[in-house]
Steps between C-alpha positions, in 0.01 A plus 500: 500500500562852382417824662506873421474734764330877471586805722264706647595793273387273158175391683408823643579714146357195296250327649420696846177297608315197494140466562412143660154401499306217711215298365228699658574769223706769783818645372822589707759732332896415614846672393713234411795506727698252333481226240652183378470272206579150579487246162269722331257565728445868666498551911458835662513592886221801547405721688151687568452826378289560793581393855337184623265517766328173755214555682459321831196444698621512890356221704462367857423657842843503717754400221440663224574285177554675156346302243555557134167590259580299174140377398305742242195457658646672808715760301172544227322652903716716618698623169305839519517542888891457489548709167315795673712493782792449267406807336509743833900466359437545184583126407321309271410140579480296208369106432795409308616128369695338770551769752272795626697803463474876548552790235680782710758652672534243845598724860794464583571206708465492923594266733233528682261369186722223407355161592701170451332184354676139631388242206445187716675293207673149660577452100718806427723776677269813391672780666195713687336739282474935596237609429389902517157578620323742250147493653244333725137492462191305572230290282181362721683486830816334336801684546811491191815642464676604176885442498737542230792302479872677554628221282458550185242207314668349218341247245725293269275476162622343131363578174236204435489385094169744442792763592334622830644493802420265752577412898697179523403273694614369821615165347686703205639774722686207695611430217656789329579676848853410537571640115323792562674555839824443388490728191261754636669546836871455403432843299383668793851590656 
């Protein structure tokens, strides 16, 4: 196998962003942290231009359960409801591929308005998630929450043979994750 390794500096002055798209025709624009070629083929580890946001629609009478929005249908509702109230801090909620996100300067982070999220996962070790509480609001009696994550969201993506770039999968990330870890991540001293 061969591999070249970029810096950040030659990404950033050359290439600087990536735009990902998802089939439903919505566009997400990253800045390419870091990228690797591995036999001939190009992998990049980006980052959103805009922070990510997840909505959650809070549920139950004593406990109260945080459960993540992720079908359209649901987002399609309330898109305008949450942007408005989005807007009262002059952010700017936007349907983007892969992610919501929000166009703006974020406050600055409380204690108070962080919120952790376990991920009952028996499969895997995922660490639990912070999450920052930018607004809540409700749609027809329904009330949601919009958190942004203090973790930055990452998406490894290659350069498909049309020459756009492209999410790998999960089946491919497994497979190229422990390249791109140790060459990515060994320059990060």
């Amino acid at each position: 196998m061969s591999f070249s390794y970029f810096s950040d500096e030659h990404d950033r002055g050359s290439a600087g962003t990536i735009t990902l798209s998802d089939d439903k025709g919505r566009s997400l624009e990253c800045y390419i942290e870091h990228s690797l070629e591995v036999d001939g083929q190009g992998y990049f580890l980006l980052l959103p231009v805009d922070s990510p946001v997840e909505i959650f629609a809070w549920q139950g009478e004593e406990e109260e359960e945080a459960v993540l929005v992720e079908d359209d249908a649901t987002i399609e509702q309330i898109f305008s409801t949450a942007q408005a109230v989005l807007s009262e801090q002059n952010l700017v909620l936007k349907n983007t591929a892969y992610a919501l996100t929000v166009a703006g300067e974020l406050p600055p982070v409380e204690e108070s308005e962080l919120f952790t999220l376990e991920i009952e996962d028996e499969q895997s070790d995922l660490e639990p998630e912070q999450l920052q509480l930018l607004a809540s609001f409700y749609y027809e009696e329904q009330e949601y929450a919009i958190y942004t994550p203090l973790d930055p969201l990452l998406f490894f993506a290659r350069i498909s043979k049309t020459g756009k770039p492209e999410l790998l999968s999960p089946e491919e990330f497994r497979q190229v994750q422990p390249l791109l870890e140790e060459h990515l991540f060994n320059g990060v001293e």
